[in-house]
C-alpha positions as a printed Julia matrix, in Angstrom:
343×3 Matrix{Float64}:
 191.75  -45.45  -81.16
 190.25  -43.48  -78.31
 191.98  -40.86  -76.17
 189.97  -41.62  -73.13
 191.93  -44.88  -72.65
 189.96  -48.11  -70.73
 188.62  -48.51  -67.71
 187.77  -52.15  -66.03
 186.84  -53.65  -62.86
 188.61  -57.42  -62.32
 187.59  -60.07  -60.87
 190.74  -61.78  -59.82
 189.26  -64.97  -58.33
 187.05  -65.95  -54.88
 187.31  -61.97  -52.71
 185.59  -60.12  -51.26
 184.09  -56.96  -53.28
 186.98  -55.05  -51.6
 189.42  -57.35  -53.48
 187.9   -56.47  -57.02
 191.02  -54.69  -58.58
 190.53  -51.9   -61.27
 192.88  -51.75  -64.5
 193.82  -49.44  -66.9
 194.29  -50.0   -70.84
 193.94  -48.81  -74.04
 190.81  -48.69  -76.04
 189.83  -51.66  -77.89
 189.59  -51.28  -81.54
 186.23  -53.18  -83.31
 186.94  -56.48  -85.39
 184.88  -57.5   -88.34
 180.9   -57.0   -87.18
 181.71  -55.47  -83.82
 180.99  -52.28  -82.36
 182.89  -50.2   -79.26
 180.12  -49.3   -76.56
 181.06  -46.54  -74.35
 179.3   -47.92  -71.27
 177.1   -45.45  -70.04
 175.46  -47.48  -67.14
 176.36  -51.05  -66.38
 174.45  -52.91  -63.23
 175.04  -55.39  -60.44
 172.9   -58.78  -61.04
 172.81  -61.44  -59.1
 175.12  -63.66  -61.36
 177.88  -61.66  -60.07
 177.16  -62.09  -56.41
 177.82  -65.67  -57.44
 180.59  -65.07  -59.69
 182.81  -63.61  -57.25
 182.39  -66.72  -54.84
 183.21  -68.93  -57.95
 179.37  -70.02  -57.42
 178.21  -69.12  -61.37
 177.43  -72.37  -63.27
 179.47  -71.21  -66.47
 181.38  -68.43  -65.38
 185.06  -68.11  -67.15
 188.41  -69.15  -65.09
 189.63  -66.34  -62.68
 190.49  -63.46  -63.74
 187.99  -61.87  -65.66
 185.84  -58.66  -66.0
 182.28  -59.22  -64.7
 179.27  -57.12  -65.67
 176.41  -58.97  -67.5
 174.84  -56.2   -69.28
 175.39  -52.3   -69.95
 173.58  -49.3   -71.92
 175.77  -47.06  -73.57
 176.76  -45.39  -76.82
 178.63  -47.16  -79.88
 181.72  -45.21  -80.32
 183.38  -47.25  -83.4
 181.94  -49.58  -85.56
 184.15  -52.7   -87.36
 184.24  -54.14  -90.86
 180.94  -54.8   -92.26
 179.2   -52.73  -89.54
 176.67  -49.84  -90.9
 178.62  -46.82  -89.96
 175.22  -45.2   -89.16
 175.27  -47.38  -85.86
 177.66  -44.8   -84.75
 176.3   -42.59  -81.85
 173.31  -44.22  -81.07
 172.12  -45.58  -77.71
 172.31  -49.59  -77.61
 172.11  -52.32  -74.83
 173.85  -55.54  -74.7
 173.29  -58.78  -72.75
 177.39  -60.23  -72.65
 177.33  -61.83  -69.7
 180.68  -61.1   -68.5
 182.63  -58.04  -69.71
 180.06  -55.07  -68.94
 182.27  -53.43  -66.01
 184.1   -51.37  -68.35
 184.3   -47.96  -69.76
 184.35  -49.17  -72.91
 183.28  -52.77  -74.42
 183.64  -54.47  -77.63
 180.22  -56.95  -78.9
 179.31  -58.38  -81.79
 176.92  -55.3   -83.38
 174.41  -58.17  -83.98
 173.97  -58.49  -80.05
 174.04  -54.79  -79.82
 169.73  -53.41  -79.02
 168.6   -49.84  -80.19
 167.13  -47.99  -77.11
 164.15  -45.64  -77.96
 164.42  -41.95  -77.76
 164.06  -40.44  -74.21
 165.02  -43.25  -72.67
 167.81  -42.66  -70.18
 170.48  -45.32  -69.7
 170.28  -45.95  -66.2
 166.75  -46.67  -66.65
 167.3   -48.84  -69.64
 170.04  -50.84  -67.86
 168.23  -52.2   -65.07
 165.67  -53.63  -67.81
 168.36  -55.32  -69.76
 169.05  -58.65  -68.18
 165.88  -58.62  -65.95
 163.36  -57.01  -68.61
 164.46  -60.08  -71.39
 164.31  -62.85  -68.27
 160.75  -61.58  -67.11
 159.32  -61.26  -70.59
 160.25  -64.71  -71.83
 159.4   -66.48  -68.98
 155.9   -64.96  -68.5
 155.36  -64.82  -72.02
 157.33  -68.08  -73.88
 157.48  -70.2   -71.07
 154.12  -69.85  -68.85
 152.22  -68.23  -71.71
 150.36  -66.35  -69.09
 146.9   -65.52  -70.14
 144.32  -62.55  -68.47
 142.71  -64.04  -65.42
 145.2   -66.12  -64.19
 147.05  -66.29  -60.99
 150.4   -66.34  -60.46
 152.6   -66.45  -57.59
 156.0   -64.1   -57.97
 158.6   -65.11  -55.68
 160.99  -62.48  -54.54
 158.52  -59.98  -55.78
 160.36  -56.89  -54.92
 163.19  -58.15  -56.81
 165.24  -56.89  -59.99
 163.76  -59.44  -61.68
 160.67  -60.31  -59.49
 159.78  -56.47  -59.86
 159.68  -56.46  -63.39
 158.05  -59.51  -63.67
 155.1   -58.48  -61.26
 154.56  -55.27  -63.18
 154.76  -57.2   -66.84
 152.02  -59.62  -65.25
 149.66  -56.9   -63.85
 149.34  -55.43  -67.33
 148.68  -58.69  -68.94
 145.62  -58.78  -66.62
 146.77  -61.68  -64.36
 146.61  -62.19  -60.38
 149.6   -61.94  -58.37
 150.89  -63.55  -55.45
 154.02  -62.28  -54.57
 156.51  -62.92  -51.95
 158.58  -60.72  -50.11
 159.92  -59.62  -46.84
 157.0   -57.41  -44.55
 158.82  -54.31  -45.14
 157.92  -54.51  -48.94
 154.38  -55.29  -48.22
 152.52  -51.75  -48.43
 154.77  -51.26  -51.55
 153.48  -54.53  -53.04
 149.39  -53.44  -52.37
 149.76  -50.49  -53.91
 150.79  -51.88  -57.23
 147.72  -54.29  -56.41
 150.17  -57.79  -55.5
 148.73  -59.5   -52.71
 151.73  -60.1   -50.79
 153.04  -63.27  -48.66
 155.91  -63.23  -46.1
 158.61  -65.6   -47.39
 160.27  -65.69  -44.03
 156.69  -67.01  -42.33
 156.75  -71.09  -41.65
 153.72  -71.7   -43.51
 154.23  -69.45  -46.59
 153.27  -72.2   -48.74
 149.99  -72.95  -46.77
 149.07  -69.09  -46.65
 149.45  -69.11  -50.46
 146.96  -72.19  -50.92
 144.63  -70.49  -49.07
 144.37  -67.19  -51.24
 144.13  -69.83  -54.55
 142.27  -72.48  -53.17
 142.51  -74.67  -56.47
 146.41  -73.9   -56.88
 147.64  -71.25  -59.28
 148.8   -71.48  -63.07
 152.51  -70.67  -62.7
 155.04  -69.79  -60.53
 158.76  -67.82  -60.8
 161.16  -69.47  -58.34
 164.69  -67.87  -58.23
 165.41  -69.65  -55.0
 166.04  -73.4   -55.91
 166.64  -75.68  -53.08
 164.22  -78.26  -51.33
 161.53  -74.87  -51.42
 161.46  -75.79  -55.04
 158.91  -78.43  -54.4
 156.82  -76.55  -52.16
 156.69  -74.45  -55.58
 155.61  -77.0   -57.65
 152.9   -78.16  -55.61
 151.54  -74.89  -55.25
 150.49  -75.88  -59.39
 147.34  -76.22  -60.52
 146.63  -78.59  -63.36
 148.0   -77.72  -66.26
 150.14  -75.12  -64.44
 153.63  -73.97  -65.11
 157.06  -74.2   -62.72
 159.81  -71.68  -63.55
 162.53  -72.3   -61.9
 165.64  -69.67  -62.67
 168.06  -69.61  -59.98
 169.62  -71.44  -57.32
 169.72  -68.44  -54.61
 169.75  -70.31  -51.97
 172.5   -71.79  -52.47
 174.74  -68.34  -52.75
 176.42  -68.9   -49.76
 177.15  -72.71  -50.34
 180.0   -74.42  -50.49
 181.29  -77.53  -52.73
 180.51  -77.91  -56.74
 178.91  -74.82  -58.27
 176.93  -77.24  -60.59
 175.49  -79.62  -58.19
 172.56  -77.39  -56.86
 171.24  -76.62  -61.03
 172.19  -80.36  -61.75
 169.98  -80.88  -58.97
 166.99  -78.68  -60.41
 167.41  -79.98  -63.92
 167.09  -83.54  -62.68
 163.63  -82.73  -60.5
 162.8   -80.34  -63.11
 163.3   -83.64  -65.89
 161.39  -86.14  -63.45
 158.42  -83.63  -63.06
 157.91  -82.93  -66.73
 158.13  -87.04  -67.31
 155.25  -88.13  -64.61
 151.72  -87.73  -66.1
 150.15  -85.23  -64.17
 149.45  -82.13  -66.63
 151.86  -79.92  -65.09
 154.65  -78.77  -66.69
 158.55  -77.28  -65.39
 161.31  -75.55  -66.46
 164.59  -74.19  -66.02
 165.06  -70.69  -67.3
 167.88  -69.92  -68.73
 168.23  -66.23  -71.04
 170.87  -68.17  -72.83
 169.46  -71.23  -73.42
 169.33  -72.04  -77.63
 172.36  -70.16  -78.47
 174.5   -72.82  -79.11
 171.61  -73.9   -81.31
 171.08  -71.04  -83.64
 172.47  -67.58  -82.78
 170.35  -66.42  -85.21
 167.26  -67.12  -83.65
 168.64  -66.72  -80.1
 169.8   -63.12  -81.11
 166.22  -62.35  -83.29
 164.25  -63.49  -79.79
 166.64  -61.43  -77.69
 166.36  -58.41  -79.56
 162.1   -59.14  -80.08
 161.43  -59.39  -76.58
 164.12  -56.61  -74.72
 162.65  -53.82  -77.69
 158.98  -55.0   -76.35
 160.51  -54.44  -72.95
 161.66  -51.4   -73.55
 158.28  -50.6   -75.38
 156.38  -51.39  -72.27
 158.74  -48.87  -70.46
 157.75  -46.08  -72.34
 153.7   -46.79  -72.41
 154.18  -46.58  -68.56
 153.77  -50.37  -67.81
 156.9   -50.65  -66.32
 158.49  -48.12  -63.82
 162.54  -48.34  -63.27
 163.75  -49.4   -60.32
 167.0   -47.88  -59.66
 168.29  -48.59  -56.04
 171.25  -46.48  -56.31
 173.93  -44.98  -58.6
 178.02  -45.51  -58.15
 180.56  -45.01  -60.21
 182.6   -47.51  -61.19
 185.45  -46.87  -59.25
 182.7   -47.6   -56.4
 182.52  -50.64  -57.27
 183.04  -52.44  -53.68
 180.92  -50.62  -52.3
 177.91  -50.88  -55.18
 178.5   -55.08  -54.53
 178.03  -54.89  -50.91
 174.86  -52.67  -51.08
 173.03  -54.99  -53.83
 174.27  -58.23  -51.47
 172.68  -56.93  -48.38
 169.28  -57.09  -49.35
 168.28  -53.95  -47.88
 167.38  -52.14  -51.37
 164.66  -52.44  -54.06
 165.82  -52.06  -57.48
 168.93  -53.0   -59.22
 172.11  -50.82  -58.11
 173.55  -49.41  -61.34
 177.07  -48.41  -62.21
 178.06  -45.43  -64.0
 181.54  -44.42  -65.74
């Protein structure tokens, strides 16, 4: 047992982020092939925007402690566990749980982080690094001289997705509001308003013959505007329902909805192909292979961190106890980056 004693945020059902409650405990102890993590940074992703509306396709019943991800160092290690693991930096994808001091996972779900990587920086590449990577690379199998149209570039996952593209030598397209624009040049995106009428129409006319994938987070009837933007033998990635944040009614009608278009797309003959991304997706399946994949791509991730490829995008630091306040900012839509939480 730890002296430090526990630290979580609830989620106590549909509230506002001033309703999230914060509770006191003692520190777990590991099971058989677990590890503690003492969370060292721990982030704000969009599933928890959802979550706390009750909007999350397969969140858990009310209450429950969010946080899909965290960095941090393993404290204790269980039964079966090589004691060595002890002290070293790791990252986990858990879905719920992360908005804790300190968090029990399987050690088999548990990532190394390389040397001189800080956690803050590592933590906003967790969740959003692994959901880039595979779809670029396992779904659209993205190949130099392509185009490829990013929406929500300036995104926590649009941002590392745009940057993962550029160094595979592809073309982007990316949309985002005007103020991101110069940003989005620089990094050498050609960039689209997604507020304008005729985004779609603006993006045909920078790739003529249609481009060869596209990243939609948004969902909703804009969805088909995305797939016609396809070329032939182009690829739809659809990983989100954003739109439909705010909505009310069944949380599972609006990806029920995607999954059917999504199934009659990929069924009509015309040599273009769709999919619904989700990082969890084949678990059920073979956690094996699910956990092999995860750990593949996020240490490639983290490998294209340190060559330079990618650069961080923290869009502020809280502490937990913040943790209102850290919701609000990362709902507003005023920052770029992913807003981190620290101890």
């Amino acid at each position: 047992m730890n002296a430090e004693g526990l630290v979580e945020v609830v989620l106590p059902g549909k509230v506002e982020p001033e309703g999230l409650q914060v509770r006191h405990g003692a520190v777990p102890a590991p099971g058989r092939g677990q590890v503690v993590i003492r969370m060292e940074a721990t982030g704000v992703s969009f599933a928890e925007q959802q979550m706390r509306r009750g909007r999350y396709y397969d969140q858990p019943p009310f209450p429950f402690v969010p946080g899909y991800d965290l960095v941090g160092v393993v404290t204790a290690t269980g039964e079966g566990v090589d004691p060595h693991l002890a002290g070293v930096r790791v990252a986990a994808l858990v879905k719920v749980g992360g908005w804790a001091s300190h968090v029990v996972v399987d050690a088999a779900d548990a990532v190394p982080v390389p040397e001189g990587v800080g956690a803050a920086e590592a933590e906003t590449l967790v969740v959003n690094g692994v959901t880039a990577w595979q779809m670029l690379h396992r779904k659209a199998r993205v190949r130099a001289g392509q185009t490829v149209v990013v929406h929500g570039a300036n995104g926590g996952v649009g941002s590392v997705l745009v940057q993962l593209a550029l160094t595979a030598g592809v073309r982007v397209i990316g949309t985002a509001s005007a103020r991101h624009h110069d940003a989005l040049r620089e990094q050498g995106v050609t960039p689209v308003d997604y507020r304008a009428e005729d985004m779609a129409a603006r993006i045909r006319a920078l790739s003529p013959g249609g481009v060869d994938a596209v990243f939609d987070h948004v969902g909703g009837p804009g969805i088909v505007d995305s797939w016609r933007l396809l070329a032939p033998g182009g690829t739809l990635v659809s990983y989100g329902s954003a739109s439909t944040r705010d909505a009310e009614g069944s949380k599972q009608t609006p990806v029920l909805k995607l999954l059917g278009r999504v199934w009659l797309w990929n069924a009509l003959p015309n040599r273009r192909r769709a999919y619904f991304f989700n990082v969890w997706a084949g678990r059920a399946l073979s956690e094996t292979r699910f956990r092999a994949r995860l750990r593949a791509d996020l240490t490639e991730v983290f490998a294209a961190l340190q060559r330079g490829e990618i650069t961080p995008r923290i869009a502020a630091r809280l502490p937990l106890a913040r943790v209102a306040d850290a919701l609000r900012l990362a709902e507003s839509g005023t920052v770029a980056g992913k807003v981190v939480l620290t101890p």
